[in-house]
N, C-alpha and C positions, 0 to 999 in steps of 0.2 A: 694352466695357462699362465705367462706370463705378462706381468705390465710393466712401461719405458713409458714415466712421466719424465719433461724435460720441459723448458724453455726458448731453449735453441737446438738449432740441427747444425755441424758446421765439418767440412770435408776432410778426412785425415789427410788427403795430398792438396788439399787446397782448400779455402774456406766454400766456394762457389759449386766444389764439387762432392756431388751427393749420388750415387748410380743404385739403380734399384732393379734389379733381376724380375722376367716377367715370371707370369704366372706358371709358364710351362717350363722353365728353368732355361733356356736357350738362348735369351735374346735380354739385354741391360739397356736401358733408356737413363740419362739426367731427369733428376726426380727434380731441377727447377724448370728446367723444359717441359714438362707434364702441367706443369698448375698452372690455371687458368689466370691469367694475370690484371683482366676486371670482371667484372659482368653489370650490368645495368636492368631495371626494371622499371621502364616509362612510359605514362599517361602522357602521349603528344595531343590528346584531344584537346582543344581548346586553349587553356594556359597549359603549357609543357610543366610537369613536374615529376621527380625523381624520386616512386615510390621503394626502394632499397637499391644498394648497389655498392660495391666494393671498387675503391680505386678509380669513381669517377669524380671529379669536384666538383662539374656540373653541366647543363645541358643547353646548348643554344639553338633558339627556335629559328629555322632559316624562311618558316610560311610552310602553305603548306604541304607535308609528305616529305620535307628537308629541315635537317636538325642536324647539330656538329655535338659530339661526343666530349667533352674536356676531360682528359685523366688527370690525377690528381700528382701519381708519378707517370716519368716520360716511360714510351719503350724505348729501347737502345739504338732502331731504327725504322724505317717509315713500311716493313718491306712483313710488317706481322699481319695474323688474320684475325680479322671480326667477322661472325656470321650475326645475322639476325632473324628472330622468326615475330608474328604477329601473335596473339595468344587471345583465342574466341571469337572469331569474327566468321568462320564459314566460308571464307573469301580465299579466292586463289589473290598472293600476296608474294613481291619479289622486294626483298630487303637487299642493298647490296653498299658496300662503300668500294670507293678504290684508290691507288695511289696516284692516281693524277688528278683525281679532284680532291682535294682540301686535305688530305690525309697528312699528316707531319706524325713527329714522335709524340705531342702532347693531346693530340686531337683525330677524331675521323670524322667527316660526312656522311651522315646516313640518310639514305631514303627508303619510304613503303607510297607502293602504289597499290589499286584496287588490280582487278581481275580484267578490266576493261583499260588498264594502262595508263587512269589519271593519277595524279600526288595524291593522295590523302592520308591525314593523320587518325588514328586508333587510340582505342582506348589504353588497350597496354602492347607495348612493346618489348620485346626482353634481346639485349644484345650482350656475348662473349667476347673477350678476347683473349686469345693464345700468342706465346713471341715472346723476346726477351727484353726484362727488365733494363734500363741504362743503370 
């Protein structure tokens, strides 16, 4: 077996560009298209606080079941995806943001509701985002 420690990764036809062949040999995806580009891990119960999380700066509490995401870098544009799930709660739970409400390149709106359709905030929260870097 071979190992490839390095530092950096940087494109022979371009710095940005990096293409990685799937698993079944047919199909090549951009290997920075693929990485997840934050993810967050948060306690909105009571005082919102930001148990781990890459690429967020921080979280702002909007009350409750509404909370705005701040990255720490922008995306390139407002048009990328965040999913979110609720994590222990037993509860039928719909997390969603979108581009017309609050959404910019530095920021999303997130809400959770219960099962019955009110706001409410949770113990943890866990939200991804995929899209491209500015």
């Amino acid at each position: 077996m071979s190992e490839i420690k390095v530092d950096t990764l940087t494109g022979k036809t371009s710095a940005g560009d990096i293409t990685v062949t799937s698993e079944g040999g047919s199909a090549t995806q951009s290997l920075q298209e693929g990485l997840m580009k934050s993810w967050v891990n948060i306690d909105i119960a009571g005082t919102v606080s930001v148990n781990d999380s890459l690429n967020v700066g921080s979280i702002i509490d909007g009350g409750a079941g509404v909370f705005n995401v701040v990255l720490s870098n922008n995306m390139n544009n407002n048009t990328y995806s965040s999913v979110g799930v609720v994590d222990g709660t037993g509860l039928t739970i719909n997390c969603h943001t979108c581009q017309t409400d609050g959404r910019t390149t530095s920021q999303y709106r997130a809400y959770t509701f219960n099962g019955s359709g009110s706001a409410t905030d949770y113990t943890c929260l866990l939200y991804q985002t995929a899209g491209d870097l500015a």
